[in-house]
C-alpha positions as CSV (number, residue, x, y, z in Angstrom):
1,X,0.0,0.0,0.0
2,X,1.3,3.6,-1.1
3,X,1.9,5.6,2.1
4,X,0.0,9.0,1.6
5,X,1.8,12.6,1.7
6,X,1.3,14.1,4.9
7,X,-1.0,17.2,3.4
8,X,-3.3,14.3,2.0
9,X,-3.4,12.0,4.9
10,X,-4.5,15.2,6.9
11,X,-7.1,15.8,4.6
12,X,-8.4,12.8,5.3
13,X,-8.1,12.7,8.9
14,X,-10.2,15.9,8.6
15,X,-12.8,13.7,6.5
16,X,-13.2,11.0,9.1
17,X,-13.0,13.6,12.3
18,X,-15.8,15.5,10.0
19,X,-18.3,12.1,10.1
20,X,-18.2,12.7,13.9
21,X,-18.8,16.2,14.0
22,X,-22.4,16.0,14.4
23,X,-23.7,13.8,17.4
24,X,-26.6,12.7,15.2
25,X,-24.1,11.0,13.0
26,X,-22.2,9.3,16.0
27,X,-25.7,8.2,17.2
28,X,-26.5,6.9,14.0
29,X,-23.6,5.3,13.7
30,X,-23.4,3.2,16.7
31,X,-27.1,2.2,15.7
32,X,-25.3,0.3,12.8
33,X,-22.6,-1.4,15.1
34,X,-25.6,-4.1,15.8
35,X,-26.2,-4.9,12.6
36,X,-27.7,-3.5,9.3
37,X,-30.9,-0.9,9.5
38,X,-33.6,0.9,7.1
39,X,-33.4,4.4,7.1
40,X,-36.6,4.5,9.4
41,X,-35.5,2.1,11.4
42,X,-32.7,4.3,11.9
43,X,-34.8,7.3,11.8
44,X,-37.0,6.0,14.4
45,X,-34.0,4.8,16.3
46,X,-31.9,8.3,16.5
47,X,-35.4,10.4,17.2
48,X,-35.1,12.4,13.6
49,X,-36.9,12.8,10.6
50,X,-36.5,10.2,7.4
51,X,-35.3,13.0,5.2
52,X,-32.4,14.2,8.2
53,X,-31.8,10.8,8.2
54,X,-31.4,9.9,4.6
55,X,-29.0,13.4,4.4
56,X,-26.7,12.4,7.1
57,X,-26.4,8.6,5.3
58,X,-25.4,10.6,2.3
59,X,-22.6,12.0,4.2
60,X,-21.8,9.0,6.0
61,X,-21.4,6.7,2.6
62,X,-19.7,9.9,0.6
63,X,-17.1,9.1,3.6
64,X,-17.0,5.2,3.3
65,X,-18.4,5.1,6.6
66,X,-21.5,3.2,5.8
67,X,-22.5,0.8,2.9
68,X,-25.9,0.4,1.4
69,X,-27.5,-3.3,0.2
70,X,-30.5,-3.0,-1.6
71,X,-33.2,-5.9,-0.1
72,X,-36.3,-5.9,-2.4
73,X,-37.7,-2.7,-1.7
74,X,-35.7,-1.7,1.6
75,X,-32.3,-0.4,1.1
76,X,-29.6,-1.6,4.4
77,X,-27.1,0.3,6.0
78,X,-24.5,-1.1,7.6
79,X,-21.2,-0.1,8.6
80,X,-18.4,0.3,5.6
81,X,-15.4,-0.1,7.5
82,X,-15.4,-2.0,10.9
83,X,-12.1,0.0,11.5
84,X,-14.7,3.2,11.9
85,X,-16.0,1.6,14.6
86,X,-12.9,0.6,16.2
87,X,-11.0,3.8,15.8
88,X,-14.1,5.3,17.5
89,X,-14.2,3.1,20.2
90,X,-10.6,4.4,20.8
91,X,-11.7,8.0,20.8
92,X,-14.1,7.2,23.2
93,X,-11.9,5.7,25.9
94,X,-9.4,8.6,25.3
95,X,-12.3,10.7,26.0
96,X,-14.0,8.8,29.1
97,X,-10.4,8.5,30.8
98,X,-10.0,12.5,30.5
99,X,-13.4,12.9,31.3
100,X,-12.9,11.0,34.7
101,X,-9.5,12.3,35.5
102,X,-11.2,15.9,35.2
103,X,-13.7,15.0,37.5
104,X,-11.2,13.3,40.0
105,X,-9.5,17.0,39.8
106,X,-12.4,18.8,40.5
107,X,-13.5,16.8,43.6
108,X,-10.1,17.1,44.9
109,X,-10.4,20.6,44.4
110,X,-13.8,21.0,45.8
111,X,-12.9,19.0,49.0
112,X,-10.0,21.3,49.3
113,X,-11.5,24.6,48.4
């Protein structure tokens, strides 16, 4: 595999951070990791509109995200890339470890104050 320039691989760092910019599309998202969905399933699922919905998958599969399979008249999605997943799973813990050492330091800190 061709190793990217560093200006590209950013750009495309900036993609993937850019799928999780909105919480709707995290929420979505982790709706998928159980297995494949309608658009109102995951509509109905996320608490937002079919047409949000359907916007927000046209994002998500622009980015390689999510895949569609087209089941007599319902179309599937289902995740593109378990990597996503996985690399958001990471995020996560990053982000619950912070979140817990910053409320370790402000009990300290309140207990002290």
């Amino acid at each position: 595999m061709q190793k990217l320039d560093h200006n590209h691989r950013c750009e495309l760092l900036g993609e993937f951070f850019r799928l999780f910019a909105s919480a709707v599309r995290v929420k979505m998202f982790c709706c998928l990791k159980e297995g494949p969905l309608t658009v109102s399933q995951i509509a109905s699922q996320v608490g937002i509109a079919m047409p949000n919905a359907s916007q927000h998958l046209r994002i998500m599969r622009h980015l390689g995200a999510v895949r569609c399979a087209k089941v007599g008249n319902h179309s599937y999605y289902h995740l593109g890339d378990k990597r996503f997943m996985q690399a958001a799973e990471l995020i996560a813990q990053v982000l619950e470890q912070r979140h817990a050492a910053q409320s370790r330091f402000a009990s300290r800190r309140s207990a002290h104050g």
